[in-house]
C-alpha positions in Angstrom: 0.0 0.0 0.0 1.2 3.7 -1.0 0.2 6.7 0.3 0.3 9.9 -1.5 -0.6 13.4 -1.1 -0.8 16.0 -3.2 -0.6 19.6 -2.4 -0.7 22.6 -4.1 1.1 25.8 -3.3 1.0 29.5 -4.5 2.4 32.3 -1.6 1.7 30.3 1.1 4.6 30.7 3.6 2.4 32.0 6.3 0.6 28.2 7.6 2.6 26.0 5.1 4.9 24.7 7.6 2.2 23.7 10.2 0.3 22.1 7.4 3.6 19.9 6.5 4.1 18.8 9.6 1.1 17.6 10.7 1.2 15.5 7.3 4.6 14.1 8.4 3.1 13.3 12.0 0.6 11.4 10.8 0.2 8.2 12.5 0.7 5.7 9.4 3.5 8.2 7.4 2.6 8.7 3.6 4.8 7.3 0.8 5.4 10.5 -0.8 4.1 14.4 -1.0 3.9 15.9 -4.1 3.8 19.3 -4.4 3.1 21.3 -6.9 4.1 25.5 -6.2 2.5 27.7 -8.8 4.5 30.5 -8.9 4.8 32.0 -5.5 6.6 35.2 -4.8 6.3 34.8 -1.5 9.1 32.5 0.7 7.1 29.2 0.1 9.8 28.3 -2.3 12.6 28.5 0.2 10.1 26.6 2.6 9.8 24.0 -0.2 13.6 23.7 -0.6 14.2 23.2 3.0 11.8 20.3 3.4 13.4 18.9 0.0 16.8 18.7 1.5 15.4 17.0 4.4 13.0 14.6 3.1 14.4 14.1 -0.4 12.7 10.5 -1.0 9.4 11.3 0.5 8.7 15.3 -1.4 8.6 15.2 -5.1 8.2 19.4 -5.7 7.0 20.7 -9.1 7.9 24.5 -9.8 5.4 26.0 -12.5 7.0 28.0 -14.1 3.8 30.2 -14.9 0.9 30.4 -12.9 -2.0 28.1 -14.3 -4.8 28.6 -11.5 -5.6 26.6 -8.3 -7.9 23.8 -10.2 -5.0 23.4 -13.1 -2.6 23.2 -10.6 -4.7 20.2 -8.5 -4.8 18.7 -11.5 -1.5 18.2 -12.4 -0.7 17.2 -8.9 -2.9 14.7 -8.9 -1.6 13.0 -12.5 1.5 13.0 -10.7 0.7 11.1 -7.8 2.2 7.3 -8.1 0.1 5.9 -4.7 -2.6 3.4 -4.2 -4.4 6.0 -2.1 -4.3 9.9 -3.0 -4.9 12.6 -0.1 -5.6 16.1 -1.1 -4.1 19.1 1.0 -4.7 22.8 0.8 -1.6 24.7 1.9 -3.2 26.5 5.1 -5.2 23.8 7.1 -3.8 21.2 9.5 -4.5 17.3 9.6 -5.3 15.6 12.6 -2.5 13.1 13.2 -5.0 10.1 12.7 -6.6 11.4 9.4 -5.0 9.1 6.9 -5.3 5.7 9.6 -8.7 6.5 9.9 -9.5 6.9 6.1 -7.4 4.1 5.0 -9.7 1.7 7.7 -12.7 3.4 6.6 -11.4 2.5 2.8 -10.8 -1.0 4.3 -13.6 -1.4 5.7 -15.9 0.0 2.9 -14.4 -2.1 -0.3 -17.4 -0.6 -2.2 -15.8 3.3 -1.6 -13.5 5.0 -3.9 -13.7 8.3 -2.6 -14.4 9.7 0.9 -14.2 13.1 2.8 -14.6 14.1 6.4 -16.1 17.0 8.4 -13.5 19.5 9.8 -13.3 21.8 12.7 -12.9 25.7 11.8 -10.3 27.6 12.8 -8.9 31.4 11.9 -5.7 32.7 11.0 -4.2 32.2 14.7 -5.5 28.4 14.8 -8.2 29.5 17.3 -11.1 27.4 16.9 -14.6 29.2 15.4 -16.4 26.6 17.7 -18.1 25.1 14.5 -17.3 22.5 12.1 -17.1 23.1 8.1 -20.9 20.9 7.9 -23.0 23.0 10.3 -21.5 26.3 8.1 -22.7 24.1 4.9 -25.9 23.1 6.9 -24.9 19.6 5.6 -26.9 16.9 8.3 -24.4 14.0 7.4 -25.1 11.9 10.6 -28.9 12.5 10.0 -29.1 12.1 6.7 -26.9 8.5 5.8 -29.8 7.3 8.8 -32.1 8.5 5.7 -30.4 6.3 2.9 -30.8 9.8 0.6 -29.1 9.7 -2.4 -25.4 11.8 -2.2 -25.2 12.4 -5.4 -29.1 13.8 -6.2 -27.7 16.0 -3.3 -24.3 17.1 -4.7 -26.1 17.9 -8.1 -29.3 19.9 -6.9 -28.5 21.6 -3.7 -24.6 22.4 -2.5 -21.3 21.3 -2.9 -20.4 19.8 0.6 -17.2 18.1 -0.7 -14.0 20.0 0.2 -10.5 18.8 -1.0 -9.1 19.4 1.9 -10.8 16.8 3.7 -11.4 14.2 0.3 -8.8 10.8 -0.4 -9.2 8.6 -3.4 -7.9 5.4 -4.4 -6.0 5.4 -7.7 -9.4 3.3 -9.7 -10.8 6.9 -9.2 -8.4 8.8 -11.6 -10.4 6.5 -14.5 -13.6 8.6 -13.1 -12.0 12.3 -12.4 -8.9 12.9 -15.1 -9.0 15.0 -16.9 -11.0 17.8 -15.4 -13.5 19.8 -17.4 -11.6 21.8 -19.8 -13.8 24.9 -19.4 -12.9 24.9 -15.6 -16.4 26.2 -14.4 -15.9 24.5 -11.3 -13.6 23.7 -7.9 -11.6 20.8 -8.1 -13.1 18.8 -5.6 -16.7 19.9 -6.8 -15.8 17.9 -9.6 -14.6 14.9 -8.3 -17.7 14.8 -5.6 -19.8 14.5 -8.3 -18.2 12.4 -10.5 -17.4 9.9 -7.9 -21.1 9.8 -6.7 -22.9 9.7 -9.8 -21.3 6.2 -9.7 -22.2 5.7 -6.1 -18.3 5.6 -4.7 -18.1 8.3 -2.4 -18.9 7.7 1.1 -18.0 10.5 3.9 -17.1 9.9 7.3 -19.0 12.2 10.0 -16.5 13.6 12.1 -14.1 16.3 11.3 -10.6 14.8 10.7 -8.5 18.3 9.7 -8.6 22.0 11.2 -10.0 24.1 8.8 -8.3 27.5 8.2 -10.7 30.6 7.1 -8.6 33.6 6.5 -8.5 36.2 3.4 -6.0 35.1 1.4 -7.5 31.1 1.0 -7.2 29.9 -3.1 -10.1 27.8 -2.7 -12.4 30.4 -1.4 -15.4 29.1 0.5 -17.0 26.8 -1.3 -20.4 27.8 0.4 -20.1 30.8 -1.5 -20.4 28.9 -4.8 -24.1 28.4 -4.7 -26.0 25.4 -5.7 -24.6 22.9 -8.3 -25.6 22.9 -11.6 -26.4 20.3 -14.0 -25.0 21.6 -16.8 -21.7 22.7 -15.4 -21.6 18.6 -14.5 -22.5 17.7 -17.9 -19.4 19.6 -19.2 -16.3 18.2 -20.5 
């Protein structure tokens, strides 16, 4: 079994190194961390380098050499990932150090799941807590409503987007499902792959929050709450 990760970067030296290290603290240690840094002007490069020279079989760092946008950037990540099981990581959040055991026995205990995301606690640009998890901002009842056996993908399509990368792992069968993303790019990343993975009834979520989720001014992925309902079309796309 190999683990990857893949993480995207662009001028974000100011959580990027508590959002490594809780990756490398993780209980079962990932394979490798591919990172792909798209263009920053900031010191994330040097931050990059540093980890590089310390870790240089486990980080695998990409350098665009022109900035191509946060779901480009994911995607090309992601191709580059060589594990069984791919984690997704936003540059600004931190990972419990049980995430990846308790997704990969979640995995092993669900052999029907390709896909699956968790809940996460917020937190602001100090790492205090907001007192609320990402689903009771999204007003998403995952608890209540598996109890209901309501379809996740009816859900996904005609009311909100609930998946977030940050908190979403895939097996490698999935890339068949998700690559390449839609080339008109009218949606996230993980919008995407939520969908796609649940229109063929593989994405499962597990309801507790498993990262810290950062809110702050300067995210990539801005709130995905803000995006609105889904839209059928925009699914239909290629």
């Amino acid at each position: 079994m190999k683990i990857s990760v893949a993480l995207c970067t662009y001028n974000g030296e100011r959580f990027l190194k508590p959002q490594i290290e809780s990756i490398l603290e993780q209980r079962i240690p990932v394979d490798e961390i591919v990172v792909c840094d798209d263009g920053s002007t900031d010191g994330t490069v040097d931050i990059l380098k540093q980890y590089e020279a310390t870790y240089s079989s486990l980080f695998k760092v990409h350098y665009n050499k022109t900035n191509i946008g946060v779901v480009n950037n994911f995607e090309k990540a992601i191709a580059l990932c060589s594990g069984d099981y791919i984690f997704l990581a936003d540059q600004d959040d931190i990972w419990q150090t049980d995430k990846v055991e308790k997704m990969i026995r979640f995995f092993n205990e669900n052999g029907d799941c390709e896909a699956v995301f968790s809940n996460a606690e917020l937190v602001d640009e100090k790492s205090d807590s907001l007192n609320k998890t990402l689903w009771e901002l999204l007003q998403f009842k995952g608890g209540l409503l598996e109890k209901t056996g309501f379809d996740l993908f009816r859900y996904l399509l005609l009311f909100r987007n609930v998946v977030t990368g940050a908190c979403l792992a895939f097996k490698k069968n999935a890339l068949n499902h998700i690559l390449p993303f839609p080339g008109n790019r009218l949606m996230l990343h993980d919008q995407w792959i939520g969908l796609k993975m649940a229109s063929c009834n593989k994405l499962k979520f597990i309801n507790e929050p498993l990262i810290e989720y950062r809110l702050h001014p300067d995210q990539q992925t801005k709130s995905i709450w803000q995006n609105g309902s889904t839209r059928m079309d925009l699914f239909r796309a290629s």
